[in-house]
N, C-alpha and C positions, 0 to 999 in steps of 0.2 A: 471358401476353402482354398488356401494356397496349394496348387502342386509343385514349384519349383524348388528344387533341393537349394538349402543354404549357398553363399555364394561362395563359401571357404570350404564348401565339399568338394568342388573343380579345383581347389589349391593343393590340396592331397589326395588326390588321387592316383591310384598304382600307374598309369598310363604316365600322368602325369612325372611321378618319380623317375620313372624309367626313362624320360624323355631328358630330366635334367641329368642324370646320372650318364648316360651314353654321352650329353653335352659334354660333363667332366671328364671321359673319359678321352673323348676328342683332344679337348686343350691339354690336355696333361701330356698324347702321344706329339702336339705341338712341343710345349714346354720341351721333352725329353729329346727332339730332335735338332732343338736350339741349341740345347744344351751339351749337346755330343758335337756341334760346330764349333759352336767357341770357347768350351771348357771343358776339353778332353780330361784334363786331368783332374777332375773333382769326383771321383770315383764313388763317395759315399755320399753324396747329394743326389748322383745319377741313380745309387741302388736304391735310395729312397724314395724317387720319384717314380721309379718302376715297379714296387713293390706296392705302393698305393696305385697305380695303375691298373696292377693285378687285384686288385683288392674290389677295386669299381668295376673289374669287367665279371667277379664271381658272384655281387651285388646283382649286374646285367640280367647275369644267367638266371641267379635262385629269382626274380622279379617275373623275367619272362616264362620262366614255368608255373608261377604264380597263375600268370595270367593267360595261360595259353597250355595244359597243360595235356602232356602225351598221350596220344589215343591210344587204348588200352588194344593189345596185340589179336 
């Protein structure tokens, strides 16, 4: 009898997502920091990249109540 779960269950797993997604959201606050250095003036690249920022850190949030979810009051 095997008990070990598949080995492509540790590849998706919510822990797991969460951990790439926070990643993404790191490099993107890199990207967007670069990017206000040396190309002030590309204004609709910059809202883009902020917007998909926002987008991974509302990802963050609904994941981590997934998995973690509010003690009832």
């Amino acid at each position: 009898m095997d008990l070990e779960p598949p080995a492509d269950t540790n590849l998706r797993s919510p822990q797991r997502a969460l951990i790439e997604l926070r990643m993404a959201h790191a490099d993107l606050d890199s990207l967007i920091d670069r990017a206000v250095e040396l190309a002030p003036a590309d204004d609709l690249a910059l809202r883009r990249l902020k917007k998909r920022r926002l987008l991974l850190r509302d990802q963050i949030a609904q994941l981590q109540v997934e998995l973690d979810p509010p003690e009832p009051a």
